[in-house]
C-alpha positions as CSV (number, residue, x, y, z in Angstrom):
1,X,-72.6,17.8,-23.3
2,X,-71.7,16.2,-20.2
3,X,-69.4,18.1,-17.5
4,X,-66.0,16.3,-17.5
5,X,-63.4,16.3,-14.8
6,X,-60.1,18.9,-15.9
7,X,-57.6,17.7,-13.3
8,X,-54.9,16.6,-15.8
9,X,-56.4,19.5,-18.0
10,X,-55.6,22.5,-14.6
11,X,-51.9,21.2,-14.2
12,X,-51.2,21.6,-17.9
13,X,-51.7,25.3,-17.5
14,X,-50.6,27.8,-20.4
15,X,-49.7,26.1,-23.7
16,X,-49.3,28.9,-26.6
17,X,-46.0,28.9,-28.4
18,X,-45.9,32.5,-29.5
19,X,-45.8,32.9,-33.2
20,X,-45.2,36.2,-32.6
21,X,-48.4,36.9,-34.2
22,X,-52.0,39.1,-32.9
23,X,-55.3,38.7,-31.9
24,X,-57.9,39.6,-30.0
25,X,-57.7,39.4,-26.2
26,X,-61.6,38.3,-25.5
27,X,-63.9,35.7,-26.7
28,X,-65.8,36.7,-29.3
29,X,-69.0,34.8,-30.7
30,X,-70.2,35.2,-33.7
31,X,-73.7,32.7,-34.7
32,X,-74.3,31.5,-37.5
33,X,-78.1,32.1,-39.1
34,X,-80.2,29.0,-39.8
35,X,-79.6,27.8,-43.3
36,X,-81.9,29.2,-45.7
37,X,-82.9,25.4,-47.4
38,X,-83.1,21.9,-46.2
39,X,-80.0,19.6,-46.5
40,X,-82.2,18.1,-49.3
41,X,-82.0,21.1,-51.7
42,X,-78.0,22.4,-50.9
43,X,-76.0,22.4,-53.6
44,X,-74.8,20.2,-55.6
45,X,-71.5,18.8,-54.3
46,X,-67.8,19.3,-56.4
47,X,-66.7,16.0,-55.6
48,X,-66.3,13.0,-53.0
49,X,-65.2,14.9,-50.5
50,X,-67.3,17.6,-50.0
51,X,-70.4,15.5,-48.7
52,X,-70.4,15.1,-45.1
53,X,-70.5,11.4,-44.1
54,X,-74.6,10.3,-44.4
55,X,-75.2,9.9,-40.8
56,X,-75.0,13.6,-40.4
57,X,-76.9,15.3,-43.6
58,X,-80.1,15.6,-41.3
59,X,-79.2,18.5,-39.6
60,X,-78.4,19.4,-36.3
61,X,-76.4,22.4,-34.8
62,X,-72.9,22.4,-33.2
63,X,-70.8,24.6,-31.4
64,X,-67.1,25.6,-32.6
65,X,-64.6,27.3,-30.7
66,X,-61.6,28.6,-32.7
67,X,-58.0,30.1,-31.3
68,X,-58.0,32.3,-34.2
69,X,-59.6,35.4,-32.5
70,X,-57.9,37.9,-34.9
71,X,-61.2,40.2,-36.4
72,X,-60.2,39.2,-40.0
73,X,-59.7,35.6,-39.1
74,X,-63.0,34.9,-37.4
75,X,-65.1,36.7,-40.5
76,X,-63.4,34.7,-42.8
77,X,-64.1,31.8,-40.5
78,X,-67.6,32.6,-40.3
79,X,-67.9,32.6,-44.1
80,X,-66.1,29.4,-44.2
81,X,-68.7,28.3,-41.7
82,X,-71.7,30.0,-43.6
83,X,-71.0,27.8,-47.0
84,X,-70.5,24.7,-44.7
85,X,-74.3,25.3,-43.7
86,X,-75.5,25.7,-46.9
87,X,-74.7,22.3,-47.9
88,X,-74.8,20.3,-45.1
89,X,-77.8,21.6,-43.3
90,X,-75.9,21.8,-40.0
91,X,-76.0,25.0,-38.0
92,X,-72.6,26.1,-36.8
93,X,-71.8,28.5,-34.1
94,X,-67.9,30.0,-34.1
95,X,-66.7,31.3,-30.7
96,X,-63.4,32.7,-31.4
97,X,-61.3,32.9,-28.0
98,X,-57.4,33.5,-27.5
99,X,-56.3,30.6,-26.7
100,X,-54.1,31.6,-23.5
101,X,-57.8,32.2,-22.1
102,X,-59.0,28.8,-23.5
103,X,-58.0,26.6,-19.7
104,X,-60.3,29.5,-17.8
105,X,-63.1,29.3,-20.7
106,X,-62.7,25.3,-20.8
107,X,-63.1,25.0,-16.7
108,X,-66.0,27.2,-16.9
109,X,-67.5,25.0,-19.8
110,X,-67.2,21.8,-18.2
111,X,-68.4,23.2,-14.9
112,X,-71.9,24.0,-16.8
113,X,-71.8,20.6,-18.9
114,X,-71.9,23.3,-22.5
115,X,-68.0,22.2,-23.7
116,X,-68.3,22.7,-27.5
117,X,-68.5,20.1,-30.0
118,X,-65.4,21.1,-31.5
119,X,-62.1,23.0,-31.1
120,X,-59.7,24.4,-33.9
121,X,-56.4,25.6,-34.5
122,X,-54.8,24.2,-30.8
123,X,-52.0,23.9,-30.2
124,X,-50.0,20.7,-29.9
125,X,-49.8,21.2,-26.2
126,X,-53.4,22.2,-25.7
127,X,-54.8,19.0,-27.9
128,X,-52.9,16.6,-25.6
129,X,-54.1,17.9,-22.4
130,X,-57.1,18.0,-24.2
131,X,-56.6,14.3,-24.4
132,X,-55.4,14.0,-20.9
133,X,-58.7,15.2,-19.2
134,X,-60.8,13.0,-21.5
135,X,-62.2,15.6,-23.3
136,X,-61.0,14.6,-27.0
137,X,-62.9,12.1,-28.9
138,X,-60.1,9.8,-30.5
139,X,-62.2,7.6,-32.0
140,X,-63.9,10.7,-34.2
141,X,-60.7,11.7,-35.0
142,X,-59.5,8.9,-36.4
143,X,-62.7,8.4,-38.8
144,X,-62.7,11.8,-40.1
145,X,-58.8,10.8,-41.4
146,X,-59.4,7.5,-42.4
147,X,-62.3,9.3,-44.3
148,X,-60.4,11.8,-46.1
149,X,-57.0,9.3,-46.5
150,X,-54.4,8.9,-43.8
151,X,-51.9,8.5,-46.8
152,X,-52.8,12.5,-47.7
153,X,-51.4,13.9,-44.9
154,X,-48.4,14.6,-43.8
155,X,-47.1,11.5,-41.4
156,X,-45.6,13.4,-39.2
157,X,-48.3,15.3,-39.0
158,X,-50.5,12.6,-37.8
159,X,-47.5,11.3,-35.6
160,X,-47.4,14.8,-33.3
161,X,-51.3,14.4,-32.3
162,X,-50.9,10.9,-32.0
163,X,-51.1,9.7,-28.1
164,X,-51.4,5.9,-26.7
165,X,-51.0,4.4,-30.4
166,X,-54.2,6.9,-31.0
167,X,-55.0,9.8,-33.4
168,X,-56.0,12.5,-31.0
169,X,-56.8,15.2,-33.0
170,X,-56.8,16.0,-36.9
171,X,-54.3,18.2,-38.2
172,X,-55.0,21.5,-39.8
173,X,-52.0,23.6,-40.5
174,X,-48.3,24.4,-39.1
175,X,-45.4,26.9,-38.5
176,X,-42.2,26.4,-39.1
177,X,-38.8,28.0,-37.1
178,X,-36.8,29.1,-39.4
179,X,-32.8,30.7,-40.3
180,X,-33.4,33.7,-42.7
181,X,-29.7,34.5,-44.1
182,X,-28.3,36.7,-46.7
183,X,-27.1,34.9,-49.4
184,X,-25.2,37.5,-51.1
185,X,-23.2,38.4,-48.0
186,X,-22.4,34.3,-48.1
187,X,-21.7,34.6,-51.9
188,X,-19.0,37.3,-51.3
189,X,-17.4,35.7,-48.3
190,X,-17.5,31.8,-49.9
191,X,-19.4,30.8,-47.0
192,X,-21.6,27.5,-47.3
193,X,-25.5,27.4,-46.7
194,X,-26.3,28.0,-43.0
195,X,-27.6,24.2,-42.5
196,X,-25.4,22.8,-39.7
197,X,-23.8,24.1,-36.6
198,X,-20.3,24.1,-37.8
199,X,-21.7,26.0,-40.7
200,X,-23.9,28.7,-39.0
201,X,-20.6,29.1,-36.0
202,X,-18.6,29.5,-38.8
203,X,-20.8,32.1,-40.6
204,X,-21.9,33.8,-37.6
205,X,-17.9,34.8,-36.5
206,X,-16.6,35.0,-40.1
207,X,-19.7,38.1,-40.8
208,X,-19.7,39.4,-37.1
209,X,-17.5,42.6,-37.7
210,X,-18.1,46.3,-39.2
211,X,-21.0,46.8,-37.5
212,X,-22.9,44.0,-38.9
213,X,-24.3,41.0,-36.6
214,X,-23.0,37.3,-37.6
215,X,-26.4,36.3,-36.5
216,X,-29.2,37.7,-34.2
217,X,-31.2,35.4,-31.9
218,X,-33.3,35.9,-28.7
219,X,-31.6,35.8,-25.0
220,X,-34.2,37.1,-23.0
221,X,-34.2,35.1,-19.8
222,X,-38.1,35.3,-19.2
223,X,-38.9,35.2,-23.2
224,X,-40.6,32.2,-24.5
225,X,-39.1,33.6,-27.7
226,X,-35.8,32.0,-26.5
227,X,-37.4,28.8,-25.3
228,X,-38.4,28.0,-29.2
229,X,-35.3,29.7,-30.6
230,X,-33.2,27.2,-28.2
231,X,-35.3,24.3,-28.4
232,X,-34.6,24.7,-32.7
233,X,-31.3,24.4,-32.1
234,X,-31.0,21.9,-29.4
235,X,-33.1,19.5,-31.4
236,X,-31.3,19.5,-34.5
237,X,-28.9,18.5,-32.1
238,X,-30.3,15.6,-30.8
239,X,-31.4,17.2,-27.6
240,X,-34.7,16.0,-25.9
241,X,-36.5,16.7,-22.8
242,X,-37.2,13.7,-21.6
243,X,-36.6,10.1,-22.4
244,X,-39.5,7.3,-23.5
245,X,-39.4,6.8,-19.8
246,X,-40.3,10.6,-18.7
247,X,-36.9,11.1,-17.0
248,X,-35.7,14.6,-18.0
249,X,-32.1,14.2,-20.2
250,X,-30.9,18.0,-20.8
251,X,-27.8,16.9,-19.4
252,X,-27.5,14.1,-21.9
253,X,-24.2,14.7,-24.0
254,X,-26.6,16.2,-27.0
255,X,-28.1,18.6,-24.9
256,X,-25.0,19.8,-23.6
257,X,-23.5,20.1,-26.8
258,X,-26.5,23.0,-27.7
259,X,-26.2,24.6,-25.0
260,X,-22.4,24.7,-25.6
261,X,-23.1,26.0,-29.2
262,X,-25.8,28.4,-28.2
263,X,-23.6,30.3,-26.1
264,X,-20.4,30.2,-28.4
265,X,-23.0,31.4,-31.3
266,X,-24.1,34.0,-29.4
267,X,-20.8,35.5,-27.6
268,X,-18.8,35.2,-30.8
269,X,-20.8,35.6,-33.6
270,X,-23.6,38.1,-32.0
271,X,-24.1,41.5,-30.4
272,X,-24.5,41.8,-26.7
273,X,-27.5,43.3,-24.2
274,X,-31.3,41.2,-24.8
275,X,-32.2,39.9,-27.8
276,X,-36.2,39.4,-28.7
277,X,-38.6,39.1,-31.6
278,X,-38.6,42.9,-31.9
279,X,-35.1,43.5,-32.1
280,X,-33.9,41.0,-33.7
281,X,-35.9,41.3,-36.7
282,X,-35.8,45.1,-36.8
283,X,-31.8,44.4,-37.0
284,X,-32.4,42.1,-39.9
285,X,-34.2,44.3,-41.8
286,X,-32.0,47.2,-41.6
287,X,-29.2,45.2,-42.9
288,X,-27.3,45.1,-39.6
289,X,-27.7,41.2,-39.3
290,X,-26.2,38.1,-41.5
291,X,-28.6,35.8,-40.4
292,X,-31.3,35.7,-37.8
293,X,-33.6,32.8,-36.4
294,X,-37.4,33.7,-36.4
295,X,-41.1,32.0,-37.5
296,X,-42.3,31.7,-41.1
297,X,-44.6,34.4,-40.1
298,X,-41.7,36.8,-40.7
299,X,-42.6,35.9,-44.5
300,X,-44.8,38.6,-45.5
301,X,-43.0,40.9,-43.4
302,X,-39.1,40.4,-45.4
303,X,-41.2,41.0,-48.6
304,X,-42.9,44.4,-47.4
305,X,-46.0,43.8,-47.1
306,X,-46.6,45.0,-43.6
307,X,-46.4,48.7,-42.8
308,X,-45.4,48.4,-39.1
309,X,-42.4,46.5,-39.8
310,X,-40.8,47.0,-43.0
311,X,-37.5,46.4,-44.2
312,X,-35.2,49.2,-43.9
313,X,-32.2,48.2,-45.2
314,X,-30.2,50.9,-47.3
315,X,-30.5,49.1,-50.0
316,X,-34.6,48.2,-49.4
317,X,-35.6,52.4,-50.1
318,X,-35.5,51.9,-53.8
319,X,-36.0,48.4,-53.7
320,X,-38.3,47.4,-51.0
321,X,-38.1,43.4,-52.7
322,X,-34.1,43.3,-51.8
323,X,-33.8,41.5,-48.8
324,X,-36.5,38.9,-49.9
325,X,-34.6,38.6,-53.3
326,X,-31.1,38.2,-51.3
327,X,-32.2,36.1,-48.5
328,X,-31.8,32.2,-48.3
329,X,-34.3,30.4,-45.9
330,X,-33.2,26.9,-44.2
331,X,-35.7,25.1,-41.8
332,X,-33.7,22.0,-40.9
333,X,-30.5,22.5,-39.6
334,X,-28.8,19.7,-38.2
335,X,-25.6,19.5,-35.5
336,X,-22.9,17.2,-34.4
337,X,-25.1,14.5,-32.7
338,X,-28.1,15.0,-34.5
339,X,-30.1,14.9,-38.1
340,X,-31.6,17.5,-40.2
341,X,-34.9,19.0,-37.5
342,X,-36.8,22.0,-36.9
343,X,-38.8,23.4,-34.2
344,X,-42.0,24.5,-35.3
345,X,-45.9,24.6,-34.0
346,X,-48.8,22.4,-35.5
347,X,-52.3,23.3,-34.7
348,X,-55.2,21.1,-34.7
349,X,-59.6,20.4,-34.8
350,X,-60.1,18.9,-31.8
351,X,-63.5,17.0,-31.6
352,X,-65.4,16.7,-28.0
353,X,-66.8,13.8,-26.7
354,X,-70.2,13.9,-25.4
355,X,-71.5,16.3,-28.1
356,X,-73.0,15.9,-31.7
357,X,-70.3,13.9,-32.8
358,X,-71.2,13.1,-36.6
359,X,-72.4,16.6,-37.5
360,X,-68.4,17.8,-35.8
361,X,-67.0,14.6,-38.0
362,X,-68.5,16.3,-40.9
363,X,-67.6,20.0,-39.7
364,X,-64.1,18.9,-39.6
365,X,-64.0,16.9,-42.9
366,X,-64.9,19.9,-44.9
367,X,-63.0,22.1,-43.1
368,X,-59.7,19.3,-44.3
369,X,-61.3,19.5,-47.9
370,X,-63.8,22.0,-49.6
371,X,-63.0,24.7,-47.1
372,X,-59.1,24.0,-46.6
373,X,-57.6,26.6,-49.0
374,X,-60.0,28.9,-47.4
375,X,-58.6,27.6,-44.1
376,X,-55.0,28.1,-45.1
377,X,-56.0,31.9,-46.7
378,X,-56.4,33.0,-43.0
379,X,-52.7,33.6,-43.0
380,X,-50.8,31.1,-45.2
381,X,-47.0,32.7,-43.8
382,X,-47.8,30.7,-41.2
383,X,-50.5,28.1,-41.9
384,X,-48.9,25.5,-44.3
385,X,-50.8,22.7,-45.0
386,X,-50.8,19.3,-43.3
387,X,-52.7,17.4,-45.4
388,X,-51.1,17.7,-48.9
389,X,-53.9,16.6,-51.0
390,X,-56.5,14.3,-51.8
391,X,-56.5,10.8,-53.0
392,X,-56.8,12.0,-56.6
393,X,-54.1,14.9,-56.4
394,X,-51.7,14.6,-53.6
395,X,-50.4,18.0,-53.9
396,X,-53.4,19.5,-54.5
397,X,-53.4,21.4,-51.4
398,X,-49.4,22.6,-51.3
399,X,-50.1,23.6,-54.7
400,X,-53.0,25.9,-53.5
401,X,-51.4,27.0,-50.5
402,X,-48.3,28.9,-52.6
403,X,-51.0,30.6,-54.7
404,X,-52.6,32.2,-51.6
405,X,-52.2,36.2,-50.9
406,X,-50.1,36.8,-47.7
407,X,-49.5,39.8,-46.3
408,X,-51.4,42.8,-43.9
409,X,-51.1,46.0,-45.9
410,X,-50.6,44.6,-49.0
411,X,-51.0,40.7,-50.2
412,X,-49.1,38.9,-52.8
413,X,-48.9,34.9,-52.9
414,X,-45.5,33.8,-51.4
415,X,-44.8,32.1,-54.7
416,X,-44.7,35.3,-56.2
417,X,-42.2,36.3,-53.8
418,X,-39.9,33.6,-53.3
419,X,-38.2,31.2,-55.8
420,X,-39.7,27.7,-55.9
421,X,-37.4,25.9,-53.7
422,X,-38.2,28.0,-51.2
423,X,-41.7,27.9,-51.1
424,X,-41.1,23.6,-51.4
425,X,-38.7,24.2,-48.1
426,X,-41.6,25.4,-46.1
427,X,-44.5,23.0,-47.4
428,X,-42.6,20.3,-46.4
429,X,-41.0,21.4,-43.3
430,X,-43.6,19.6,-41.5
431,X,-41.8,16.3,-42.5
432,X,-39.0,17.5,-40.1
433,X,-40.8,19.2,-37.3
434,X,-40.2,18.2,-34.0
435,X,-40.8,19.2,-30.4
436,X,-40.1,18.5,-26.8
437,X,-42.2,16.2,-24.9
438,X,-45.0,15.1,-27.3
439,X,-43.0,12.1,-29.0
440,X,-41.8,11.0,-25.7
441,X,-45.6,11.0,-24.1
442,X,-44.8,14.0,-21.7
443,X,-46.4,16.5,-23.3
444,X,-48.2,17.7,-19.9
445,X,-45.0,18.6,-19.2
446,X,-44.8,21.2,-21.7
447,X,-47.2,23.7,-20.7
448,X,-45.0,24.6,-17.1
449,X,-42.2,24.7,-19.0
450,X,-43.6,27.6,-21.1
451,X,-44.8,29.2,-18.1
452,X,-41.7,28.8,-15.6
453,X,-38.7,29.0,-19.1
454,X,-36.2,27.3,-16.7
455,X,-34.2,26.9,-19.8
456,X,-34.2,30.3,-21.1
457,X,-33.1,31.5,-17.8
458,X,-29.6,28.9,-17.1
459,X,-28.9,29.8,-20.6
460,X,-29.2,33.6,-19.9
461,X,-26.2,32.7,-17.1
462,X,-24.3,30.9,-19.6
463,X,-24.2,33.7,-22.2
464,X,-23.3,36.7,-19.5
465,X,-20.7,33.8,-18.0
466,X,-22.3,33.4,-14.6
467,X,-22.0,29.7,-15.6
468,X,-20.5,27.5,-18.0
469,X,-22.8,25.8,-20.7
470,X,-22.3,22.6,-19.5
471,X,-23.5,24.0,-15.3
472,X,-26.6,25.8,-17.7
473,X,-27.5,22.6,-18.5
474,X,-27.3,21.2,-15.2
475,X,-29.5,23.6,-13.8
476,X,-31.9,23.5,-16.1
477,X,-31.8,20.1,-15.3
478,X,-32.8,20.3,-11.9
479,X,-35.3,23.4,-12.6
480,X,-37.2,20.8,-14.8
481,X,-37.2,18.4,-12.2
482,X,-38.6,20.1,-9.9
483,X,-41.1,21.2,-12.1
484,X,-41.8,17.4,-12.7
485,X,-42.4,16.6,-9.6
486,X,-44.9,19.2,-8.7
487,X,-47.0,17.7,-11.6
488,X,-47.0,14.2,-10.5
């Protein structure tokens, strides 16, 4: 593959949203062996879509580099892989590398002209700058889902990798923000569903008493943690971070307005000191919270299926199901100036240009069709499906998905554990997903933001009452400005 210039790529530096997940902290390569038996004798295929387009069945090798670096993840991967090989003939090796080392490992790549042929599970901010250096191939992109059927994905799917009218990327899987709240404790008190901002204020100060938090949500000033928690609630508001034009709006009435609420949810339906991933989910589960805002991969976690981090609750020792049972999940919520939205994090296969671009075309279409449940089986708490289904059963793969074991110590599907509309909520959050910068065309903003969290540390002021919301927002403002300009 040809060395490409990273210029946009180096500005853009940083782009993980943490899902507050694990994995490993190096890259870890794992080859696969030759297949066994020429393309001519794989087996037979299940259907339409498990035969890589024609132009690829001779063969050929490609390199994949994965963000899933967990141990379990890239084993599963490789067998994913392995089966892939077996029936197209196409040789696959899987680097797994975190993907906060992927800039260093991508500038190192393109220096020595060996970029792989494709990239999976990036990050929306990492498959635009992606884009922005010149390293995606759009054009394979867009054949491998007019291949499998644009109308079997998710539109909005499609819309968030989508850059210059263009498909940029093919997307594999999402995670979805979400507000976890006890429904009982609402039952007793007559409180409506947590799905708007008068609701959840009204909720978080009617429950905050008797040692029990209204709600629980991250402050932490340098916590990216708060970045996502705020940017959930600021674009259900309306909020965005720039304009079609690139100009940066969090002074805009709507963005004022969250920070407003943000600060009166916190201070009066809250407890005080820093608030983070750790604590605000280990208050949750001992029954000390009404509500708190975390990621769907808090999932397998509620239920008890992780020993680190179980519920505790006094309710939980003989019945360790309880706060599953007794909890509502909402992933839209909606405020005062805006429409029913939720933060959330898509991830995407990424195809390079310059490589063997029909044998990564028909990598990535059976990774979107035979191997996709397998896909989603990495971890489906936080891996729900983007493409829906095929042609011939559009729900195929949403059905699939809430049949999947989830979990760490123990694994049960989340329809198991969770009543049907809930497990509908999450499969089609992605319909509601949004994000700041990527409609707008700034996603190269995104990255610094993540980095610098110039919002998470005004609103920080605002909640201790150095500042008023509306000077948070100001200063954010100015912070992002700044930060604009060093980019141009």
């Amino acid at each position: 593959m040809r060395r490409r210039r990273l210029g946009a790529f180096a500005m853009a530096a940083l782009f993980a949203v943490s899902a507050c997940g694990s994995g490993t902290t190096s890259p870890a390569p794992v080859t696969t062996a030759p297949s066994a038996e020429p393309a001519s004798q794989a087996p037979a295929s299940a259907g339409p879509e498990s035969q890589p387009p024609a132009s690829a069945t001779a063969g050929g090798s490609i390199t994949f580099w994965t963000a899933e670096d967990n141990a379990d993840r890239v084993a599963a991967t490789q067998a994913i892989v392995d089966e892939f090989t077996a029936k197209s003939g196409i040789d696959v090796k899987v680097v797994a590398i975190a993907e906060d080392q992927l800039q260093a490992q991508v500038t190192a790549a393109s220096a020595a002209g060996t970029l792989p042929d494709v990239y999976g599970a990036l990050s929306l901010g990492f498959v635009h700058s992606l884009a922005a250096a010149g390293i995606a191939d759009s054009d394979a992109a867009q054949a491998v889902v007019a291949g499998l059927g644009v109308d079997t994905f998710s539109p909005r799917a499609l819309e968030l990798v989508t850059a210059g009218g263009s498909l940029i990327g093919v997307p594999s899987d999402s995670w979805a923000q979400m507000l976890v709240y006890r429904k009982d404790l609402f039952q007793k008190a007559g409180l409506a569903a947590p799905t708007s901002f008068d609701a959840i204020l009204a909720a978080a100060t009617a429950l905050n008493k008797d040692g029990m938090a209204g709600i629980v949500a991250a402050t932490g000033p340098a916590d990216s943690f708060t970045q996502q928690t705020f940017e959930y609630f600021a674009l259900a508001n309306g909020c965005q971070l720039t304009d079609s034009g690139g100009n940066i709006t969090l002074t805009s009435p709507q963005c004022v307005e969250a920070f407003t609420f943000y600060t009166n949810l916190i201070t009066k339906g809250s407890v005080a000191g820093v608030q983070d991933a750790d604590t605000t989910r280990a208050a949750y589960f001992a029954g000390d919270a009404a509500m708190i805002v975390w990621s769907s991969f808090l999932l397998d976690e509620l239920a008890g299926l992780r020993n680190d981090a179980l519920p505790t609750c006094a309710e939980c020792a003989s019945d360790p199901l309880y706060l599953a049972a007794n909890s509502g999940i909402v992933t839209a919520v909606s405020g005062p100036s805006g429409s029913p939205t939720q933060f959330g994090e898509q991830v995407s296969f990424v195809i390079g240009k310059d490589g063997n671009t029909a044998a990564a075309q028909a990598f990535v279409a059976y990774m979107m069709s035979d191997g996709y449940v397998d896909w989603l089986a990495l971890a489906p708490e936080g891996k729900f499906p983007t493409r829906l289904g095929t042609t011939a059963n559009k729900t195929e793969f949403t059905a699939a998905w809430a049949t999947l074991p989830t979990g760490v110590d123990q694994k049960k599907p989340l329809g198991e554990l969770y009543p049907t509309d809930v497990v509908d909520t999450l499969t089609q959050s992605v319909n509601t997903m949004n994000r700041w910068g990527f409609p707008q065309g700034q996603g190269a903003l995104v990255g610094p933001i993540l980095v610098e969290l110039p919002v998470p540390k005004t609103l920080a002021q605002a909640l201790d009452g150095t500042v008023t919301a509306e000077q948070a927002a100001a200063n954010a403002q100015a912070d992002v400005e700044e930060i604009a300009k060093s980019l141009q």
